[in-house]
N, C-alpha and C positions, 0 to 999 in steps of 0.2 A: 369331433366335428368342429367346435366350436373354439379349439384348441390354438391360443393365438399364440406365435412363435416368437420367441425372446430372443431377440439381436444381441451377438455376444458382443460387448464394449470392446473396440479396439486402442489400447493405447498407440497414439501417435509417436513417433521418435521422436526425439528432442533437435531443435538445428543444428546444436553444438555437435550430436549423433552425427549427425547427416552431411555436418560439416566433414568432419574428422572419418565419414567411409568414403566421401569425393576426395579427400586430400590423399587417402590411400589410394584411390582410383589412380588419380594422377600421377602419383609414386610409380606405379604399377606401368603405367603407358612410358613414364618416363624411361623407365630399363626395357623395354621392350623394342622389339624390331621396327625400322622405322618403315611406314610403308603410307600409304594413301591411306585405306584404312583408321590406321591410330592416330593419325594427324586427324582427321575427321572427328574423330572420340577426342580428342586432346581441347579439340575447340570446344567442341560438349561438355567435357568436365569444366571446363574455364567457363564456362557458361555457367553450369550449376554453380559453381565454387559464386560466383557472382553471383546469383539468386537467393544463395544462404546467407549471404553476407549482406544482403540486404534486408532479409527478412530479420538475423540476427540484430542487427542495430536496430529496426523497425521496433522488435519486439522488446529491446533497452529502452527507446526513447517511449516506447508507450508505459512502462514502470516508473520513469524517470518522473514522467509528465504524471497519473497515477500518484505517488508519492509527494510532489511538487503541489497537486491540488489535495491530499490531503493534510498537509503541513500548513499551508494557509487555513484551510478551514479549523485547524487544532490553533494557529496563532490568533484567528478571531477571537475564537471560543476565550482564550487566555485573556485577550483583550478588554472583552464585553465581563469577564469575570471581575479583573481589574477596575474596571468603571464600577464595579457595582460594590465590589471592595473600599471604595475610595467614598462614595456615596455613604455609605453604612456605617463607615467611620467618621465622617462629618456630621454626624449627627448625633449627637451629645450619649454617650450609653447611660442610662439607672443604672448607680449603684448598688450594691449589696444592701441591703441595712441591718443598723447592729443590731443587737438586741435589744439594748436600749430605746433605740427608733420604734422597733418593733413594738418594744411593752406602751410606748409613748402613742402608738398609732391606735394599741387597741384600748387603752385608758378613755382616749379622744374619741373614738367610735361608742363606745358602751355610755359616756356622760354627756353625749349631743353635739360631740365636736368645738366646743370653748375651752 
């Protein structure tokens, strides 16, 4: 009863698909008997073939743009790393110390520091 029904996923064709079966269309009308008719569908296809071709570029320039704003936000990031790089290194680094240093620091520590 309570038994909810799972919609099967339809993959969509690809434009380039969609392109490449209207250009067969087209193919197809073009060896064909000319008549009222096919001329009719010929406008059609030339219709679609235009619809794909719009969506095709649409769907480039939205990767394009995509891509475009991820590469800004990676050059910030690279930016802001750099400033901080450049900060961290202006500021003088602590050396290692030798051992010498070392026995000399704990000498000065254990006799009161004189």
């Amino acid at each position: 009863m309570g038994e909810a029904q799972i919609k099967k996923r339809v993959r969509r064709r690809s434009i380039a698909v969609q392109l490449q079966e209207a250009l067969n269309s087209a193919q197809e009308l073009e060896q064909a008997e000319q008549s009222d008719l096919s001329i009719a569908r010929m406008k059609l296809v030339q219709t679609r073939i235009d619809c794909l071709l719009t969506m095709q570029a649409r769907e480039r320039h939205d990767k394009l743009r995509k891509l475009a704003d991820e590469l800004k936000a990676v050059k910030a990031e690279n930016e802001r790393l750099r400033q901080e790089r450049a900060a961290l290194s202006a500021k003088p680094a602590a050396r290692p110390m030798s051992e010498a240093e070392i026995a000399l620091a704990n000498y000065e520590r254990q006799n009161g520091g004189s």
